[in-house]
C-alpha atoms as one frame of an Amber mdcrd trajectory, in Angstrom:
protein
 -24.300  39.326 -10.730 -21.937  37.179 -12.861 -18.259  39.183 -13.213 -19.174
  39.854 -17.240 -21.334  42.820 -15.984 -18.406  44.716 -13.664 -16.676  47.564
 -15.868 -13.604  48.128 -15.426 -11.712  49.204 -12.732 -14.170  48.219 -10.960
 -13.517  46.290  -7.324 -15.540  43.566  -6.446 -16.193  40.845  -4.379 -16.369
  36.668  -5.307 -19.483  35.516  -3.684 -20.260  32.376  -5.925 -18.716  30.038
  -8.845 -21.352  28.541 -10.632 -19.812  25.346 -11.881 -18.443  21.932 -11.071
 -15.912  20.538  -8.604 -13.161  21.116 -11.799 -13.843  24.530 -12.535 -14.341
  25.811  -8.749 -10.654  23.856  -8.273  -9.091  25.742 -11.155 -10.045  28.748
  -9.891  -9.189  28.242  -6.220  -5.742  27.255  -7.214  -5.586  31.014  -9.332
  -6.538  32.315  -5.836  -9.731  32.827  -6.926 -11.993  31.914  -3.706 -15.375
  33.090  -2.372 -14.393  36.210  -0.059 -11.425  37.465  -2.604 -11.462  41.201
  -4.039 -11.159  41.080  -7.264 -10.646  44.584  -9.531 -11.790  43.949 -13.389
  -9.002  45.331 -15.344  -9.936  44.735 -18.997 -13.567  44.242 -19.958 -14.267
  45.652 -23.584 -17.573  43.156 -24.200 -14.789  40.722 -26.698 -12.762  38.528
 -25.709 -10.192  37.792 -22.924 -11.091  39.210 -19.327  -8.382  39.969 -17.111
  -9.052  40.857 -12.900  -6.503  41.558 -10.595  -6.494  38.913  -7.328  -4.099
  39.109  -4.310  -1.084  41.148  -6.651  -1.735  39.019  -9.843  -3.121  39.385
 -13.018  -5.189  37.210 -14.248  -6.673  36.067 -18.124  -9.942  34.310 -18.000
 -12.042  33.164 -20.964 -15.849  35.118 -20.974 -17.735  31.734 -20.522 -15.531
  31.028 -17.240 -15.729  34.868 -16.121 -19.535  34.578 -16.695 -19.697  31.460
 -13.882 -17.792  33.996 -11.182 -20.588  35.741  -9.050 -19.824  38.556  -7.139
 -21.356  41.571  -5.599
């Protein structure tokens, strides 16, 4: 399921990014990599989305968040 549909608090884990070479690079260099638990810490349905990776917080844009697939 794509990591717009995890409420939050919620932990999950990064199976898939559906995108290019660019965004999958972007997001590996955020520490965002297939295996990482991620825990959704703002999700209110508007705008920025924030998870928590490895100690950090971080901000992604919905359309970006909606590539992420995790279980």
């Amino acid at each position: 399921m794509p990591l717009t549909h995890v409420n939050e608090g919620t932990h999950a884990i990064l199976k898939s990014i559906d995108g290019g070479r660019q965004l999958r690079g972007r997001l590996a260099a955020l520490g965002l990599l297939p295996g990482a638990q991620l825990q959704v810490v703002q999700n209110s349905g508007q705008g920025p989305f924030v998870v928590a990776v490895r100690g950090s917080r971080i901000v992604l844009g919905r359309g970006m968040a909606a590539r992420i697939l995790v279980e």
